[in-house]
C-alpha positions in Angstrom: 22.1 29.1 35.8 22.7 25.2 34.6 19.1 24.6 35.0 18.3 27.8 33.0 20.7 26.8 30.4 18.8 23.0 30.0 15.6 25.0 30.0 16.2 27.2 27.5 18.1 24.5 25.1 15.1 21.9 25.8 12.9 25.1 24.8 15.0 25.8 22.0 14.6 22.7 20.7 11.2 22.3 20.9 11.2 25.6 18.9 13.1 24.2 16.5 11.1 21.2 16.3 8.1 23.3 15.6 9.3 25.5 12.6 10.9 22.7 11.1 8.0 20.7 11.0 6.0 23.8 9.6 8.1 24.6 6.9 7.9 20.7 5.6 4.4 20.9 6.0 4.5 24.2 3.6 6.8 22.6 1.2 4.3 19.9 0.3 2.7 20.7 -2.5 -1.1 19.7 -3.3 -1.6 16.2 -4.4 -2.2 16.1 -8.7 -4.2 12.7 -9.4 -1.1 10.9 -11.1 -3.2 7.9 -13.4 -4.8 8.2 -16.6 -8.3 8.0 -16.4 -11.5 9.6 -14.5 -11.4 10.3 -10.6 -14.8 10.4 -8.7 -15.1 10.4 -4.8 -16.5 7.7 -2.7 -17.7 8.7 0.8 -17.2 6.2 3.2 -18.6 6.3 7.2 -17.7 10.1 6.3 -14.5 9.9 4.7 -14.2 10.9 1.6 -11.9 8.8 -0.7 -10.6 9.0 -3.7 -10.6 6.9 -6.7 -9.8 7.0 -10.5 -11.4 4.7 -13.2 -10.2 3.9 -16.6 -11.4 1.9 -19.2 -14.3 0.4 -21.0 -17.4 -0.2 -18.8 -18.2 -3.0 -20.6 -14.9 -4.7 -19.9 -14.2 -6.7 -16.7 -14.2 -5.1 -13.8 -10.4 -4.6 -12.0 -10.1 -3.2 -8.6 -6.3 -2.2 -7.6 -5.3 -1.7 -4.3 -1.7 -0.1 -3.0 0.4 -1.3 -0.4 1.1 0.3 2.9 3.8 2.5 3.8 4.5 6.2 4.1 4.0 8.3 1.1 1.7 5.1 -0.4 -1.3 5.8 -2.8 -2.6 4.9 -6.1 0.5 6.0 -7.9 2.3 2.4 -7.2 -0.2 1.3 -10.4 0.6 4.1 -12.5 3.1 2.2 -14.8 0.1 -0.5 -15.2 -3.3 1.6 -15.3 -3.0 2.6 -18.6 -1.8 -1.2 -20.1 -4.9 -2.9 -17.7 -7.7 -0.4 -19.3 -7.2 -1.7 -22.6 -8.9 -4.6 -21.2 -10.6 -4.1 -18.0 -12.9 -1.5 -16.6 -9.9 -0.3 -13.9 -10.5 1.0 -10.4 -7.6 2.0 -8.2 -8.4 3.3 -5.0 -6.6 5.2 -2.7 -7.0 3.8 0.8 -8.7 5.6 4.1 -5.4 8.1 5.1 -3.5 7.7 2.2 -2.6 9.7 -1.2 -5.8 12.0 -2.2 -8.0 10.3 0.6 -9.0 12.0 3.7 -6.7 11.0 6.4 -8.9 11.8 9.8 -7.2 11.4 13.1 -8.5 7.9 13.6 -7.2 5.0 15.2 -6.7 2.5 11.7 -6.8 -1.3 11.9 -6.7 -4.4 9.9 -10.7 -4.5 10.0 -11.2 -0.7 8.9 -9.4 -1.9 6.0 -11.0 -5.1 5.4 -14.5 -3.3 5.6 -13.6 -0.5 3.5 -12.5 -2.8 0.8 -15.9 -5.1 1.1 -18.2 -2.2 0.7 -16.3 0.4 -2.0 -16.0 -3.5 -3.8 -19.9 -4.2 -3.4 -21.4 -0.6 -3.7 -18.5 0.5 -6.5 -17.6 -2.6 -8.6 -19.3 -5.7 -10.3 -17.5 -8.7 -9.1 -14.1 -7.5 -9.6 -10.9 -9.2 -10.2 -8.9 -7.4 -7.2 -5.3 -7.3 -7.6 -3.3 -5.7 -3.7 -0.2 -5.5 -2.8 1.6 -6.6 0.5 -0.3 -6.2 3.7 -2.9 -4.6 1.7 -3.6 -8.3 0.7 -5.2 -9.0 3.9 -7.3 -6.6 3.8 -8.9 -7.8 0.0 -8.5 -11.4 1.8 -10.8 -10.3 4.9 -12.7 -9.1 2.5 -13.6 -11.7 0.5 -15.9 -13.7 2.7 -18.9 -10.9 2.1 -18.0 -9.9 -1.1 -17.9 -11.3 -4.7 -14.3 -11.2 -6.2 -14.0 -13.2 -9.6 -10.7 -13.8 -9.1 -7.7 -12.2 -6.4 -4.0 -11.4 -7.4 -2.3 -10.9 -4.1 1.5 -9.2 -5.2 3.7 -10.4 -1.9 1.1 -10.4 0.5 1.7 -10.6 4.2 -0.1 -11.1 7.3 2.4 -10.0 9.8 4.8 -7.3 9.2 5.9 -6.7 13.3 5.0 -7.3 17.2 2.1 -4.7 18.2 4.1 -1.1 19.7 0.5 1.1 20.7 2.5 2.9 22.3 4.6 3.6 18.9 1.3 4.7 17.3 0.5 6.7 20.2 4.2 8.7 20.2 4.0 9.2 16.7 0.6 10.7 16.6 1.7 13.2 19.8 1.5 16.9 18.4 5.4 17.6 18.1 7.3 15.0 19.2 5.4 12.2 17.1 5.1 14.9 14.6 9.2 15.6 14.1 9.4 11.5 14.3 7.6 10.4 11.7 9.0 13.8 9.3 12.4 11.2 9.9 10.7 8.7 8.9 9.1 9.7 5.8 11.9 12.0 4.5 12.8 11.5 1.0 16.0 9.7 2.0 13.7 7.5 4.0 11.3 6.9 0.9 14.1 6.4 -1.5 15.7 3.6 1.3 12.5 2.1 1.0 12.3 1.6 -2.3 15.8 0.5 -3.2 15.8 -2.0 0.1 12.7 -3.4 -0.8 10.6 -1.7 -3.9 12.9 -2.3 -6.6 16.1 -5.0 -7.7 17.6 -2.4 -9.9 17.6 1.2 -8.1 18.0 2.6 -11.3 14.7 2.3 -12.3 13.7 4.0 -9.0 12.2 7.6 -10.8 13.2 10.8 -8.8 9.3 12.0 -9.4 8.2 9.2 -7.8 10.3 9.5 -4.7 8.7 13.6 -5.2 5.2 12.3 -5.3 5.6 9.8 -2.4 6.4 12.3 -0.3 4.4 14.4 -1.1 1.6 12.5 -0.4 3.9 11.5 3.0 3.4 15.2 4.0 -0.4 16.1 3.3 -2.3 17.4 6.8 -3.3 14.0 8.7 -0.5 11.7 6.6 1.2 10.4 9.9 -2.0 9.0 11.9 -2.7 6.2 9.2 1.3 4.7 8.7 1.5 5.2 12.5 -1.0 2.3 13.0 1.3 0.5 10.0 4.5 1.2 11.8 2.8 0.3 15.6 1.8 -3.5 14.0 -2.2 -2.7 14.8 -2.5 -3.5 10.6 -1.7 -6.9 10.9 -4.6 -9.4 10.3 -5.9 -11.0 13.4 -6.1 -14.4 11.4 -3.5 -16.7 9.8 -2.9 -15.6 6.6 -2.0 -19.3 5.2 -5.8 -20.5 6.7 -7.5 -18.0 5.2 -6.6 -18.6 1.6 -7.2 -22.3 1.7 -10.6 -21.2 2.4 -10.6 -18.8 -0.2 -13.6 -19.2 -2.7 -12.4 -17.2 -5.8 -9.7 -18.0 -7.9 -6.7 -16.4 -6.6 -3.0 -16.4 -7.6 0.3 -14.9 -6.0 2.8 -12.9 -7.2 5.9 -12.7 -6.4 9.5 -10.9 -6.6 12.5 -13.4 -6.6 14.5 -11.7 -4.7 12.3 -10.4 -2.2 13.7 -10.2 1.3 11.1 -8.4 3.7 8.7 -10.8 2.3 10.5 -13.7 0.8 10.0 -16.1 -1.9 10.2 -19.0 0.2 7.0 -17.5 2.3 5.2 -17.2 -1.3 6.3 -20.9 -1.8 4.6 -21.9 1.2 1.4 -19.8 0.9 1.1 -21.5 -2.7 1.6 -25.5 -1.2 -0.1 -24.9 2.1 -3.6 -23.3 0.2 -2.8 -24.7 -3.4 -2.6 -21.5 -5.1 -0.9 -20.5 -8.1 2.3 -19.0 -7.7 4.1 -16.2 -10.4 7.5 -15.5 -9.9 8.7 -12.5 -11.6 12.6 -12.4 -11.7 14.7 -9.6 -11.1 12.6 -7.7 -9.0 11.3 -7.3 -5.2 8.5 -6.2 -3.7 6.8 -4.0 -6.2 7.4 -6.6 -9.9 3.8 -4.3 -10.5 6.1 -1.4 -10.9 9.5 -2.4 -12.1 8.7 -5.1 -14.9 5.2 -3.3 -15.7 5.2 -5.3 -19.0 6.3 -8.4 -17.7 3.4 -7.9 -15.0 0.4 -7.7 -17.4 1.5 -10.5 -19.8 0.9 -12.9 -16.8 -2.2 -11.2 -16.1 -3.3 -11.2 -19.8 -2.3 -15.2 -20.0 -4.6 -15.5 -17.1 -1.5 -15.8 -14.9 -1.2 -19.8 -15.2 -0.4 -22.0 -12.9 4.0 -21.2 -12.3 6.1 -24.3 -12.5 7.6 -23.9 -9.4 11.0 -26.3 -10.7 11.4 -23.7 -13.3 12.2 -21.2 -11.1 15.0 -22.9 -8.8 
């Protein structure tokens, strides 16, 4: 009778597990395209991404690409797109698995990234200026050897975000189990944590339909396969992040929060001496300055982000 009793309790709770996870998958509503501008399609080794441009043709060429976490897509540029076109010819991509991309079962890694970004860069843009965010940062900085970028803008870039966990990837891709996991994960308590621990300083700027479309996207059929690479470590560059931008050829400068702590300033401080690169530091504000001092962003983009002094920001 015990044995019957764990049975039908583990049973029960597999059940469970099951209707819960269809009924968030119902809730999710289709994805709208949340930027100003046109969106086309760009088919890539048979995935079909998704991109919107914006602007003048005859303007500059700017290619933005989000950061990576659950619920992440194009929308982390919305508060920028519209400010950028009024200069720039803007592209802002949403990457393999993510937002309004196709997200196929596959296994994702640093070099998938870094290849997508070389050829939707060489077969979509003109020598664009290429402005990423966080770990997506190595993927435009892998990039960068086959491809011409006129300039880079890395916003708190990182090349190691934790140890490699396969077997994480591999329990959160699992049919129920890895399923009900990563549901946790990317709930909107979990999204909003995110953002107030490290997207924004002040969590009042932190919109409610932003948290919505985050997860949202966090919830379309195949979201979990591409952050459960991100969350296993497998997106990490293979390189030293440091190296590679001393050896970078185009013009690049960083970006930082001041009070970022999962990527710190200190770490920008010593990207910027180790490869001599310019360094921004935007105050009040973390790891997304893009998105909470929009204004504050483009003036340093529109002043051709000069060259910080690093004393004046002690």
């Amino acid at each position: 009778m015990k044995a019957r009793a764990v049975l039908g309790g583990a049973l029960g709770a597999v059940g469970g597990a099951v209707v819960g996870n269809y009924l968030l998958k119902r809730r999710a509503s289709d994805l709208e395209n949340p930027l100003p501008g046109i969106e086309r399609t760009y088919r890539w080794r048979g995935i079909e991404t998704t991109y919107t441009v914006a602007g003048d043709p005859n303007d500059p060429d700017m290619l933005l690409v989000h950061g990576i976490y659950a619920g992440a897509n194009s929308h982390e540029f919305a508060p920028i797109v519209e400010q950028l076109a009024a200069d720039y010819h803007v592209y802002a991509v949403d990457l393999p698995g993510f937002g309004r991309s196709e997200r196929p079962p596959l296994v994702y890694s640093a070099d998938l990234y870094g290849e997508f970004v070389r050829d939707f860069a060489g077969e979509i843009t003109d020598e664009p200026i290429v402005v990423a965010s966080s770990l997506s940062g190595t993927f435009v900085v892998e990039a960068a050897d086959e491809t011409e970028f006129e300039r880079l803008v890395l916003i708190c870039p990182t090349g190691e975000t934790a140890e490699e966990r396969p077997w994480l990837r591999t329990l959160l891709r699992a049919p129920i189990v890895g399923t009900t996991l990563y549901n946790l994960l990317a709930s909107k308590p979990s999204i909003r944590y995110f953002y107030d621990r490290d997207g924004y300083y002040d969590s009042d700027r932190i919109d409610a339909d932003e948290v919505q479309y985050a997860w949202n996207s966090a919830h379309q059929p195949g979201a979990r396969y591409a952050p459960a690479s991100f969350a296993a470590g497998t997106l990490d560059p293979a390189f030293d992040l440091g190296t590679e931008l001393a050896a970078l050829e185009p013009p690049t400068t960083l970006v930082w929060g001041r009070d970022a702590e999962l990527v710190p300033l200190r770490d920008g401080r010593d990207l910027a001496e180790a490869a001599d690169l310019d360094l921004v530091v935007i105050d009040y504000a973390t790891q997304l300055p893009h998105a909470e001092h929009p204004d504050k962003f483009v003036e340093y983009l529109s002043a051709e982000l000069p060259r910080a002094d690093f004393d004046a920001h002690e």
